[in-house]
C-alpha positions as MATLAB code, in Angstrom:
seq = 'XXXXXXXXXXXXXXXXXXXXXXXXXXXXXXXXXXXXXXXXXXXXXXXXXXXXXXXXXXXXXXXXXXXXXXXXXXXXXXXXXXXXXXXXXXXXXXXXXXXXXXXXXXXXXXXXXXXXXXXXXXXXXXXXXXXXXXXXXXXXXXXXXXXXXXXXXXXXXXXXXXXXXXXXXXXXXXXXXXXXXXXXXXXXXXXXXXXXXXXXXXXXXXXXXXXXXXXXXXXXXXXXXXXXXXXXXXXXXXXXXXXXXXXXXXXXXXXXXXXXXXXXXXXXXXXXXXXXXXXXXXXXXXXXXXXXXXXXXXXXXXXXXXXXXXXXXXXXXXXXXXXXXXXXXXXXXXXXXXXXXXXXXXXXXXXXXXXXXXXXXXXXXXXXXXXXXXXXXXXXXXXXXXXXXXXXXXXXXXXXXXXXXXXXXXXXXXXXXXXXXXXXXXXXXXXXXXXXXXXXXXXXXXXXXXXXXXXXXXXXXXXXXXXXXXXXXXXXXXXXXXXXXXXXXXXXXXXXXXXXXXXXXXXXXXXXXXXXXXXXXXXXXXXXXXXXXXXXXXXXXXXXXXXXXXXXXXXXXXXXXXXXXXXXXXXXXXXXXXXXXXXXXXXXXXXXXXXXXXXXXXXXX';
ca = [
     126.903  -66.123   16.326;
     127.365  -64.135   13.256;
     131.270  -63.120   12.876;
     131.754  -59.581   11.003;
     134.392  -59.966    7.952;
     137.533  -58.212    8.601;
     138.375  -55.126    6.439;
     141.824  -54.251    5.990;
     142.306  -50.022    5.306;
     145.330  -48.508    2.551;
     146.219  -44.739    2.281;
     148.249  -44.474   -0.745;
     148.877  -41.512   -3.151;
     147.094  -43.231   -5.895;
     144.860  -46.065   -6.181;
     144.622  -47.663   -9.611;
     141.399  -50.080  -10.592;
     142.129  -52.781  -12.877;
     145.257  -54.775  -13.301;
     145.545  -54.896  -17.254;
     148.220  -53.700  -19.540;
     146.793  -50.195  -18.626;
     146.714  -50.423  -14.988;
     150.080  -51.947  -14.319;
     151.912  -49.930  -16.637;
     149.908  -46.849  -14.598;
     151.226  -48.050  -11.108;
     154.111  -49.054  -12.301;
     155.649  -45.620  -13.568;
     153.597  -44.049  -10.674;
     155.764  -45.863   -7.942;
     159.317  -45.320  -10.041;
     158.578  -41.678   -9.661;
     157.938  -41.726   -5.958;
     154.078  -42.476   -5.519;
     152.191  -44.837   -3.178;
     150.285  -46.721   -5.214;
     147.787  -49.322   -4.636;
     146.618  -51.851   -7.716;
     143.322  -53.472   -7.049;
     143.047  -56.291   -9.561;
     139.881  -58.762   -9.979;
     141.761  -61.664  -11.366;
     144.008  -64.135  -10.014;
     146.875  -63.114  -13.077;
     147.727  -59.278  -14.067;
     147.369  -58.565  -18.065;
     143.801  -58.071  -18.847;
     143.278  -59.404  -22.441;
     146.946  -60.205  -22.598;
     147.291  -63.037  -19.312;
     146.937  -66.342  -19.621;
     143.717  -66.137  -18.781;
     142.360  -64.868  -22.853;
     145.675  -64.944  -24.370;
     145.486  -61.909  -27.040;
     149.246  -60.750  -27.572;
     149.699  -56.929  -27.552;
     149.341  -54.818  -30.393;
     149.885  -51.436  -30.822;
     151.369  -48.560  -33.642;
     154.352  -50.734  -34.244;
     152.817  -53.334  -35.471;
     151.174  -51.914  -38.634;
     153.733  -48.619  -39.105;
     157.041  -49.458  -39.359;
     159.573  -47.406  -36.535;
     156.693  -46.844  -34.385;
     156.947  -50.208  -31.660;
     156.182  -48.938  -27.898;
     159.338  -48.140  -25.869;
     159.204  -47.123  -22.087;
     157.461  -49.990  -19.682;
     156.149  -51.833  -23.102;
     159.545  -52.727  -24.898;
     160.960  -53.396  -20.946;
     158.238  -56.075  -20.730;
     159.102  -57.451  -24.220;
     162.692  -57.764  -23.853;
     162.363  -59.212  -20.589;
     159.868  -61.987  -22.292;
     161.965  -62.144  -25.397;
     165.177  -62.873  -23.283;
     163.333  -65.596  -20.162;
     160.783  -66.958  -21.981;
     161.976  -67.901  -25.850;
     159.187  -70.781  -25.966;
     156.926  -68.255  -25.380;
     155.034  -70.255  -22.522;
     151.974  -67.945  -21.135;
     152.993  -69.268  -17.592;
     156.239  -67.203  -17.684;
     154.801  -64.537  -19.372;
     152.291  -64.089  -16.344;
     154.883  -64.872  -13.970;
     156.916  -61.712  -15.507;
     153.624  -59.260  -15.621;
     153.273  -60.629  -11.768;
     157.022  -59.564  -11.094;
     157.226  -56.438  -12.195;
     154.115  -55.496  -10.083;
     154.831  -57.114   -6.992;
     158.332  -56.228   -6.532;
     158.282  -52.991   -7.695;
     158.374  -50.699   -4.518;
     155.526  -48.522   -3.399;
     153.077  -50.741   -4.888;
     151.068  -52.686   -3.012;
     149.161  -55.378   -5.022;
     145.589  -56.429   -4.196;
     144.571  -59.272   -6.680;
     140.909  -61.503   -6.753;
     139.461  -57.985   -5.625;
     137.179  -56.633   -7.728;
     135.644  -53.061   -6.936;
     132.387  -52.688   -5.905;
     131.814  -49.515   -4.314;
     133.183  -46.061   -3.889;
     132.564  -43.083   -1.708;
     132.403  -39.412   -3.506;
     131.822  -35.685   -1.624;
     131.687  -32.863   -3.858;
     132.795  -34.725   -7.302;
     135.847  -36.211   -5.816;
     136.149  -39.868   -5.021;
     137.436  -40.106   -1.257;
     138.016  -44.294   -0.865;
     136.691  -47.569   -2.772;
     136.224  -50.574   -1.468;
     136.453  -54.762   -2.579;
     136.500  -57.936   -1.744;
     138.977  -60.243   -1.847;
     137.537  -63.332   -3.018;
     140.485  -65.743   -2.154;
     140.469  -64.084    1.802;
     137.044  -63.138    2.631;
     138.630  -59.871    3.715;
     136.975  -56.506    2.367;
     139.650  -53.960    1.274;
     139.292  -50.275    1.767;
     141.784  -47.737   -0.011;
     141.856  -44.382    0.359;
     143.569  -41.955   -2.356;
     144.072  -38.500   -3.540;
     143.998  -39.707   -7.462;
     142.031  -42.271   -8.459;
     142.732  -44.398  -12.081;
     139.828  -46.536  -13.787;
     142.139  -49.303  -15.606;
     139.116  -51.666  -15.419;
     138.100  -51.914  -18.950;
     134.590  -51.700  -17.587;
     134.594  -47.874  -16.515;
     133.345  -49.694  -12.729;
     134.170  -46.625  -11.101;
     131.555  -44.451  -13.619;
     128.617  -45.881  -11.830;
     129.766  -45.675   -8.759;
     130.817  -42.228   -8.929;
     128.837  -40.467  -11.460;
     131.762  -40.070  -13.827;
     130.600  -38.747  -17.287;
     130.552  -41.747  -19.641;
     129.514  -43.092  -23.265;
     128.337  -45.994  -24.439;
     127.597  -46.630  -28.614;
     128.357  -45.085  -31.519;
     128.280  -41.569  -32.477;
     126.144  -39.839  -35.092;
     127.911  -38.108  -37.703;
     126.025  -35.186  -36.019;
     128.301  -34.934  -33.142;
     131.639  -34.884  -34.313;
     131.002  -34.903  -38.375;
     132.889  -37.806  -38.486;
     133.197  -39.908  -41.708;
     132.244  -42.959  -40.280;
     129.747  -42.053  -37.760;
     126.084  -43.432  -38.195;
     123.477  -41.119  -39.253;
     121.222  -42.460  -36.186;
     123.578  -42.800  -33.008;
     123.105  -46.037  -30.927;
     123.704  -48.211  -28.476;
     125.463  -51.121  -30.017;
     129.286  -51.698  -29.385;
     132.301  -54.329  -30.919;
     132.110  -57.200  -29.415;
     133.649  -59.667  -27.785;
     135.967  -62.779  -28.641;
     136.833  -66.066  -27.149;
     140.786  -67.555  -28.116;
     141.979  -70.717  -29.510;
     145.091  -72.246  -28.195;
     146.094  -75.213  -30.642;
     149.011  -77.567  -31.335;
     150.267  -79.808  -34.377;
     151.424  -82.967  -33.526;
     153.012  -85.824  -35.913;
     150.078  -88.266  -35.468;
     146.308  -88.065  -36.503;
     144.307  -86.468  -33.626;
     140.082  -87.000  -33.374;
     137.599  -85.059  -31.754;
     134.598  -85.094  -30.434;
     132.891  -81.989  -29.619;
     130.330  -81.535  -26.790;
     126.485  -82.163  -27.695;
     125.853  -78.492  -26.628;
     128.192  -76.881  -29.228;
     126.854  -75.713  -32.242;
     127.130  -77.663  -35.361;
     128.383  -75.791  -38.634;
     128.824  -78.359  -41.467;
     130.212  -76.142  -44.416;
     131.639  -72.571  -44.620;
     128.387  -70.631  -45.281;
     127.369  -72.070  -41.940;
     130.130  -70.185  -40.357;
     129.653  -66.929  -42.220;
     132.638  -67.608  -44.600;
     134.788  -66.695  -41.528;
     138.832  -67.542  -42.167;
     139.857  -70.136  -40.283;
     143.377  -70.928  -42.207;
     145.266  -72.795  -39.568;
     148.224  -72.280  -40.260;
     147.236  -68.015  -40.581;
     148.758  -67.980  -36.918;
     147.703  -64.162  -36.604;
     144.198  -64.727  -37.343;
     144.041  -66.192  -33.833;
     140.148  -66.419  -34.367;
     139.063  -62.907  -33.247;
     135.570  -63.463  -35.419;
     134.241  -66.040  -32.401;
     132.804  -62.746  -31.552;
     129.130  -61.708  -29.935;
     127.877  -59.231  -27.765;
     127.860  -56.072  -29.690;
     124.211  -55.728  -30.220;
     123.616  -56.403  -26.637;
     124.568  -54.994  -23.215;
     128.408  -55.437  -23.159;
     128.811  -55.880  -19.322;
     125.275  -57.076  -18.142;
     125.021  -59.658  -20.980;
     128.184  -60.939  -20.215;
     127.747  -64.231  -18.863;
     125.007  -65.077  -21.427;
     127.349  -64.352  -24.587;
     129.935  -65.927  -22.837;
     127.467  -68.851  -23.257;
     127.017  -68.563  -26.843;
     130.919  -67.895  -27.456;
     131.852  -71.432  -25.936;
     128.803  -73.020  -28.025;
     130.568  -71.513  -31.133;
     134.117  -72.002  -29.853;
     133.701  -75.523  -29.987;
     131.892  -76.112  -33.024;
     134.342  -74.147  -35.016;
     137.235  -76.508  -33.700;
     134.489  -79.262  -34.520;
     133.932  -77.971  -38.282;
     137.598  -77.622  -38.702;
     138.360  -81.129  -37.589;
     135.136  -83.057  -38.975;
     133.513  -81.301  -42.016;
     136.038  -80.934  -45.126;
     139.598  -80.652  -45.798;
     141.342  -78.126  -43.132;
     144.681  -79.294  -42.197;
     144.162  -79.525  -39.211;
     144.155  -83.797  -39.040;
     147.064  -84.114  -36.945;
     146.257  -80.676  -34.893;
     144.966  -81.088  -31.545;
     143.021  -78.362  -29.260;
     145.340  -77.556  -26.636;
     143.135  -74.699  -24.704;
     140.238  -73.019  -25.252;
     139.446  -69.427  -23.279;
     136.145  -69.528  -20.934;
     136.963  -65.526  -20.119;
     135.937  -63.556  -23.225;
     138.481  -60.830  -24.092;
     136.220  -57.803  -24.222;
     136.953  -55.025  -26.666;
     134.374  -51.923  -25.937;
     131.789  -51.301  -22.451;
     131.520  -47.805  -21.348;
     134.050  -44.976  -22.410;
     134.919  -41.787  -20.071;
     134.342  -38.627  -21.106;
     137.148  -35.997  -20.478;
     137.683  -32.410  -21.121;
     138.654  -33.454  -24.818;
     137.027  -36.254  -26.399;
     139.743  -37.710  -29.468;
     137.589  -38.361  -33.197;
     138.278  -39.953  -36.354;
     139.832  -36.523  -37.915;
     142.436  -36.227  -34.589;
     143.283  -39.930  -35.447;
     143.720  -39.681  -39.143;
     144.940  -35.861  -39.645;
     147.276  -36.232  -36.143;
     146.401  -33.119  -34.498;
     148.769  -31.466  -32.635;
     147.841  -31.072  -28.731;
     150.011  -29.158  -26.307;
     149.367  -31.551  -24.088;
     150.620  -34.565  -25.601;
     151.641  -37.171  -23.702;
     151.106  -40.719  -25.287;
     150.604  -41.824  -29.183;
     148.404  -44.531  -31.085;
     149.111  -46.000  -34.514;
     146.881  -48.745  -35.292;
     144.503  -48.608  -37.814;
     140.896  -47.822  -37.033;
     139.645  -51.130  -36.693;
     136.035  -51.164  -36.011;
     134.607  -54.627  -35.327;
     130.930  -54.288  -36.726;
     128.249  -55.367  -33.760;
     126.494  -58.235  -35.525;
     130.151  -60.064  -35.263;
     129.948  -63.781  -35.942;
     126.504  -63.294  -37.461;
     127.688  -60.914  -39.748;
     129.153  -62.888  -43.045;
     132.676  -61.867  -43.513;
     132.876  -62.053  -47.543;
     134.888  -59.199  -48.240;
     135.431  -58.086  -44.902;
     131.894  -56.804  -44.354;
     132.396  -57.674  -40.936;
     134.873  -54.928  -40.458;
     135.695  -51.114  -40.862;
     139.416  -50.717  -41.589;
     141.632  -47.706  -42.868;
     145.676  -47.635  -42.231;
     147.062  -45.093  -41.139;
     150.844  -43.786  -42.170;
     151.740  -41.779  -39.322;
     151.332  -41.805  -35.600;
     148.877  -39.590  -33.387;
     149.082  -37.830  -30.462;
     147.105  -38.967  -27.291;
     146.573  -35.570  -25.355;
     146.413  -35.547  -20.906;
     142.774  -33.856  -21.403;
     141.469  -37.165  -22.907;
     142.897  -39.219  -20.095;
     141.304  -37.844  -17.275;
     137.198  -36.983  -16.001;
     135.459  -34.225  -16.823;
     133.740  -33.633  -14.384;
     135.047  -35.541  -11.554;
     137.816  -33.852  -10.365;
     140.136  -36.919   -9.150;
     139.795  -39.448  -11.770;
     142.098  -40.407  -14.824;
     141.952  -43.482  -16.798;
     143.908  -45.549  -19.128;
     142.600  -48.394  -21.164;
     139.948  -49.185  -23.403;
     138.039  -46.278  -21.554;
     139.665  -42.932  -22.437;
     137.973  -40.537  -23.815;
     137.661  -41.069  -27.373;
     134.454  -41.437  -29.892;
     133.566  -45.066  -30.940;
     135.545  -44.540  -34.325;
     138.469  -42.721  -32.639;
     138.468  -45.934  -29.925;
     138.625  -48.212  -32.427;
     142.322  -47.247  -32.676;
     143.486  -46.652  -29.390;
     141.427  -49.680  -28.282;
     144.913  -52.159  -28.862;
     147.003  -52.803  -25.733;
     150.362  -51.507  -26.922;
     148.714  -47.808  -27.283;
     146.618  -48.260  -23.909;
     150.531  -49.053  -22.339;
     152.014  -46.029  -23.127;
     148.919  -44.781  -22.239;
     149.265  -46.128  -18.942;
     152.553  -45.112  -18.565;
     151.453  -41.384  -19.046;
     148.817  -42.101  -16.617;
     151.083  -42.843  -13.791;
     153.442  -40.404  -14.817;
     150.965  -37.542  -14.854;
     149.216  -38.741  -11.715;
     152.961  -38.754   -9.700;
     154.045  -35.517  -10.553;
     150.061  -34.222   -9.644;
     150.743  -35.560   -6.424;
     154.243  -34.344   -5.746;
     153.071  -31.116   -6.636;
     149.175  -31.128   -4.632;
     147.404  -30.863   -7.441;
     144.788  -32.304   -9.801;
     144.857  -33.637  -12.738;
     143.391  -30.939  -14.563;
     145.909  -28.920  -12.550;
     148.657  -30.460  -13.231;
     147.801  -31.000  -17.031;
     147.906  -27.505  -17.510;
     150.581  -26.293  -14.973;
     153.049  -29.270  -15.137;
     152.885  -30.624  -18.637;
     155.962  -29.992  -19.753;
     157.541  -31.487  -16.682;
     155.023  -34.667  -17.467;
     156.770  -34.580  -21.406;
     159.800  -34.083  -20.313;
     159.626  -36.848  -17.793;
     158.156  -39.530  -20.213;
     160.900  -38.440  -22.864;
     163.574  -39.230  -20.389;
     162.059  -42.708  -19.265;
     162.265  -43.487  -23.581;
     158.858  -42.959  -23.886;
     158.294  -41.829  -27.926;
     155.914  -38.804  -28.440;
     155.262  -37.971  -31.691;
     156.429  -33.888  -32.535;
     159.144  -33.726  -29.496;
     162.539  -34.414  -28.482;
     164.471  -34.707  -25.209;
     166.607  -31.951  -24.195;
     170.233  -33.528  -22.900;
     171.138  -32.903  -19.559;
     172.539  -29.768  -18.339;
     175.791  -31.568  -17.143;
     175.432  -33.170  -20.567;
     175.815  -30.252  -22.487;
     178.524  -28.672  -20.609;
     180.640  -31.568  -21.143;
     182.747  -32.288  -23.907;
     181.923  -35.496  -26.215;
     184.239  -37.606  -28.043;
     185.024  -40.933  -29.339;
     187.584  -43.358  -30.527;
     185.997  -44.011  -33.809;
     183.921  -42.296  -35.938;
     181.212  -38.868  -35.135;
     178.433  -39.678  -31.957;
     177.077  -36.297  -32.224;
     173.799  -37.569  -33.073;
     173.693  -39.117  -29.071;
     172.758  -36.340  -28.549;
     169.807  -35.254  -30.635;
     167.335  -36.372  -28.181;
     165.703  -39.044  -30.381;
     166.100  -42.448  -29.757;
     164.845  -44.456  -32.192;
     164.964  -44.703  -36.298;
     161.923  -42.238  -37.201;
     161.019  -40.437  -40.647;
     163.909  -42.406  -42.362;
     166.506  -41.010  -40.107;
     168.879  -43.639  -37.887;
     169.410  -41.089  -35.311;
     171.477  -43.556  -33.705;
     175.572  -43.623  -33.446;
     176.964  -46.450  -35.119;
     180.332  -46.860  -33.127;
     182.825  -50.245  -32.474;
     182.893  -52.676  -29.851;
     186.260  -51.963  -27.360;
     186.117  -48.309  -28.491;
     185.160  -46.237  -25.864;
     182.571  -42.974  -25.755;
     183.814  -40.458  -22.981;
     182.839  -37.078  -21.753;
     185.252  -34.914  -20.152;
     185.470  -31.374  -18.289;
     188.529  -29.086  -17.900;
     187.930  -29.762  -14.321;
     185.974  -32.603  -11.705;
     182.383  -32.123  -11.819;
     179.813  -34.454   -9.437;
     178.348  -37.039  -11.622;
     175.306  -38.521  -10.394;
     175.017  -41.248  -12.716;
     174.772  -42.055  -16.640;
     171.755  -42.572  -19.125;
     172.187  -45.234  -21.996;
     169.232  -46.439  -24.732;
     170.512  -49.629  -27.251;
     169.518  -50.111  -30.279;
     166.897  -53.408  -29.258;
     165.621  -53.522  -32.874;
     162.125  -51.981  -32.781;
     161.089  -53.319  -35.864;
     162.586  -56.989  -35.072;
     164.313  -57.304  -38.667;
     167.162  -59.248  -37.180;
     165.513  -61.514  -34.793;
     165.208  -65.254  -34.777;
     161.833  -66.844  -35.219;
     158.341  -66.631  -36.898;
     158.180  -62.801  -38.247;
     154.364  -63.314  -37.990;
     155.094  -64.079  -33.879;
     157.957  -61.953  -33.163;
     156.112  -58.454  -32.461;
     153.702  -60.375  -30.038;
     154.201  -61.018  -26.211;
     153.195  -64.778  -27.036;
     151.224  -66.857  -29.613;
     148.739  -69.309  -30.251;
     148.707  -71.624  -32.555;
     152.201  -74.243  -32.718;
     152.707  -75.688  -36.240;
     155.443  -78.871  -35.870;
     157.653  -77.173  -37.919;
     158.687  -75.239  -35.104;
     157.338  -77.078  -31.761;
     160.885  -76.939  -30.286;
     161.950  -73.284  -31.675;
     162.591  -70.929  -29.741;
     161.888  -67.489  -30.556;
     164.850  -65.094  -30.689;
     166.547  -62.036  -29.059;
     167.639  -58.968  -30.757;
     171.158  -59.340  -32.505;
     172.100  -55.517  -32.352;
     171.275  -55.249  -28.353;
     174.432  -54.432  -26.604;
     175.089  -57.284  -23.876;
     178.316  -56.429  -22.044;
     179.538  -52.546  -21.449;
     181.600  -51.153  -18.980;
     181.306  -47.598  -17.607;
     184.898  -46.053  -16.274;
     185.810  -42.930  -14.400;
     188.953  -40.680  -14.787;
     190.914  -40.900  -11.091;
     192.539  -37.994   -9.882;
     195.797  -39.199  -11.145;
     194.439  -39.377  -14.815;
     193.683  -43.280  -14.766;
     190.755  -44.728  -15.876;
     188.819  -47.048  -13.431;
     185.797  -49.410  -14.092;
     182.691  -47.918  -11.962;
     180.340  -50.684  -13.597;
     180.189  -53.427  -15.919;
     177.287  -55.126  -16.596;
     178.074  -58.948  -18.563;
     174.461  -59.465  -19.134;
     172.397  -56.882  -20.725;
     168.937  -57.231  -21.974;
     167.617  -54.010  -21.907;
     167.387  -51.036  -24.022;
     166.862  -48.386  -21.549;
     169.453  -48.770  -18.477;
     170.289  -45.998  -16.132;
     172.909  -46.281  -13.756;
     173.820  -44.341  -10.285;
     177.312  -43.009  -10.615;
     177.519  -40.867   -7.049;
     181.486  -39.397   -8.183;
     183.119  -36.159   -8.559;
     185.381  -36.582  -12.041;
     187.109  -35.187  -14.911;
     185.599  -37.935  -17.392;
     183.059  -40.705  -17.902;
     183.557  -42.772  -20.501;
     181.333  -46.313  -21.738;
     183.003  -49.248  -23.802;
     180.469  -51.709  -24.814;
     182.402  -55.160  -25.195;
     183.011  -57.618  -27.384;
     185.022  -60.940  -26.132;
     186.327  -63.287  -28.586;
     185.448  -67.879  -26.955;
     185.963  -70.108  -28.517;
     182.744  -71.475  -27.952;
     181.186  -68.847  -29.847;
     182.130  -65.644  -31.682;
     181.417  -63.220  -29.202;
     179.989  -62.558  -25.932;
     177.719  -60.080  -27.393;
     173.767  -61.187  -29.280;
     175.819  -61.719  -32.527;
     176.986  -58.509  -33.768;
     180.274  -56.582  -33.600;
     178.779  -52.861  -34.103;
     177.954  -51.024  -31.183;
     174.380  -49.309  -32.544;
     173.681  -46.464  -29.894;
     171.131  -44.292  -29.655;
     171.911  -42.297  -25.818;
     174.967  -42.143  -23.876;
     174.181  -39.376  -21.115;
     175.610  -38.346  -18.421;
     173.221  -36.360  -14.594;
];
């Protein structure tokens, strides 16, 4: 007798698709701001592109303009990373992307369950449904906002969402680089190297089914510098002239053929280096770069990216350079970079709410690789730092729609200030605004015990446009607000200076702005990577008594973060916050390895 599989049923505020950078900074920031969320995820490991499972480390605007690295969710994950995992060891890093997920209340995490259906009345999706591969159990999850993180677009099919797929003709949006005939063809997609020096001599023997290139012309005069650790091999690349999601398992196929008889040309045919390096892993899940793209009620170009229109409705940023992978990818011979479109970019660009969510169905955003954006435009935003703060705008957006009963489109046009103002305060950077301080804040007095900290106040927290906007003060010297008489203080806002750029951080400069790496030259095997000198690692926050005393309310010994808030709950004359600096004689200090307190918020709610 036939036994009917069990289906288990969620009703959550918002149900995100897709468990990538996108999609868990999405239900991430949804649940901190009060949301049920659930995360349906088709892989065994959160990260998309950036798990264990491909192992590409995230890029965004910080990594090619200087002062622009992701805050918010992003530079949490990266200090977290930077601070438990200094080997940078992919296992940790997906235990930490798993963490954050799974203990983060209001989130309930569905992995090995793809999507595969969805139910729609009147243009708004009403439940979708997968199965859980690892339980045999079909999952059902009802929402009142719906977010495609799936890289994929899965739930454009399945609910007639508006979508693109291809480039543009310079027809549509007289953009520079658009084609003069549109088609279908996309970037491709890559297959990653993981390799290791040792100290001895190390053979190989490649499988009779890879292919065999014997000289450099046979590989299309790809580089393939070993020791280039950020080349990491992105040109094992196909798929571009075919169908980027049907074809998949076929060019999967021909990556692994190629895969192995680059590794094979590098070992066997001519002088590489690479004698005593040994292949330590080899990815058999492509990390895909372009499928289908949404279409919203603005669609971002080439001129939004590289003149950085203003939008009202900003509420994320990009800063990588177009970077548009041509579609014949390993075929194409890379002499001169012909196998590329580039142009840098010297300034960031705003991401506006109208590109992030369907235009015409009424209960679906997105964030990832599938916003709306043209092909040349998405060749930008495509990176995973931009599609986190992406994310993180996502969830944001979608939370305060729901608080409020509204759409998206609603709420993008009714609530979008409260969305700005929101993503400000959680030190999210958007490029044209500034956080207003809090209204206890500004009715409060601010001093200090050495030097001016006006500029805490400016409601900019980070270096930008050559300006430090940051308070350089002393360890032991305290910061304190005061009021002529008690007030209720409901708690206190603080952002460190975690050096964005990483200029005073231990370790490979070509590794440090990346989540992990992938290639492991001897010369530092048994380095680890390091943590930001300036962060400040042990503050205390005190309260004025009644009597006039001051009292410690917290202290925190082991800071790692850049963004801390903490609940206060009292009803005082004063706050004030004394980062610390203990002499051992061990070591200098208790602090990362400097004496100056760099600050960039001290707030009090």
């Amino acid at each position: 007798m036939n036994e009917a599989l069990k289906i288990k049923r969620h009703k959550v505020d918002i149900c995100v698709i897709g468990g990538g950078i996108g999609g868990m900074f999405t239900a991430i920031s949804a649940a901190r701001h009060g949301a049920k969320v659930a995360l349906m995820h088709d892989r065994p490991v959160l990260g998309g592109n950036a798990s264990s499972e491909i192992r590409m480390w995230i890029s965004g605007a910080g990594t090619r303009v200087r002062d622009l690295q992701e805050t918010g969710i992003m530079e949490e994950l990266q200090l977290e990373n930077m601070y438990r995992n200094p080997k940078r060891n992919w296992s940790i890093w997906d235990s930490i992307l798993y963490e954050k997920v799974r203990f983060e209340p209001n989130i309930d995490l569905i992995l090995n369950c793809p999507c595969s259906d969805a139910t729609t009345e009147n243009g708004v999706i009403k439940s979708v449904r997968g199965f859980q591969l690892t339980t045999y159990i079909w999952h059902e999850v009802e929402a009142k906002i719906f977010v495609d993180s799936s890289g994929d677009s899965i739930l454009a099919p399945l609910t007639g969402a508006e979508y693109k797929v291809g480039r543009e003709s310079k027809n549509e949006y007289n953009e520079e680089f658009g084609l003069e005939v549109a088609d279908n063809h996309t970037m491709g997609m890559s297959i990653l190297l993981q390799c290791r020096e040792t100290d001895h001599t190390v053979k190989y023997t490649p499988p009779a089914w890879a292919y065999d290139f014997p000289d450099d012309d046979a590989m299309n005069n790809k580089p393939h510098n070993i020791y280039a650790i950020n080349t990491n091999f992105y040109w094992i690349e196909l798929g571009g002239m075919q169908n980027s999601i049907d074809d998949t398992e076929e060019i999967r196929d021909e990556l692994l053929k190629i895969a192995f008889g680059v590794w094979d040309h590098m070992k066997n045919h001519g002088d590489h280096g690479a004698e005593n390096w040994e292949l330590e892993w080899v990815g058999f899940l492509p990390g895909k770069r372009e499928s289908r793209r949404y279409v919203g009620d603005y669609v971002l170009t080439q001129h939004d990216v590289e003149n950085c229109t203003k939008f009202e409705d900003t509420v994320a940023y990009g800063g990588w350079q177009i970077d548009n992978h041509l579609p014949g990818g390993f075929h194409m011979n890379a002499k001169g970079g012909a196998h590329l479109q580039k142009r840098r970019l010297s300034e960031p660009y705003s991401i506006p709410l109208r590109s992030l969510y369907s235009k015409n169905i009424a209960n679906l955003m997105f964030a990832g690789r599938n916003i709306s954006a043209s092909h040349v435009a998405f060749s930008s935003t495509r990176v995973m730092g931009t599609i986190g703060v992406i994310g993180q705008a996502v969830g944001t957006a979608a939370a305060i729609a729901v608080k409020s009963d509204l759409l998206p489109r609603q709420a993008a046009s009714e609530k979008i200030k409260e969305i700005q103002n929101t993503l400000l305060e959680d030190d999210c950077f958007l490029p044209g605004l500034r956080r207003t301080p809090s209204m206890l804040t500004a009715q409060a007095s601010l001093s200090c015990d050495y030097g001016d900290c006006s500029s805490l106040l400016n409601g900019i927290d980070r270096r930008i446009w050559g300006n430090d906007n940051g308070y350089f003060g002393k360890t032991n010297k305290a910061i304190t607000y005061s009021f002529d008489s008690p007030q209720k203080i409901s708690g206190v806002r603080l952002v460190f200076d975690s050096d964005l750029d990483r200029e005073y951080t231990d370790g490979n400069p070509d590794a440090l702005h990346t989540s992990s790496t992938l290639f492991f030259p001897k010369s530092y095997n048994n380095t680890s990577f390091g943590f930001p000198k300036c962060l400040i690692h042990h503050y205390k926050i005190q309260v004025m008594d009644e009597s006039g005393e001051w009292y410690t309310k917290i202290e925190i010994t082991d800071n790692h973060q850049r963004f801390v808030k903490h609940e206060l709950n009292v009803t005082t004359a004063a706050v004030r916050f004394i980062p610390i600096s203990t002499y051992h004689s061990e070591r200098k200090t208790e602090d990362y390895g400097s004496s100056t307190a760099h600050i960039f918020n001290f707030e009090i709610f």
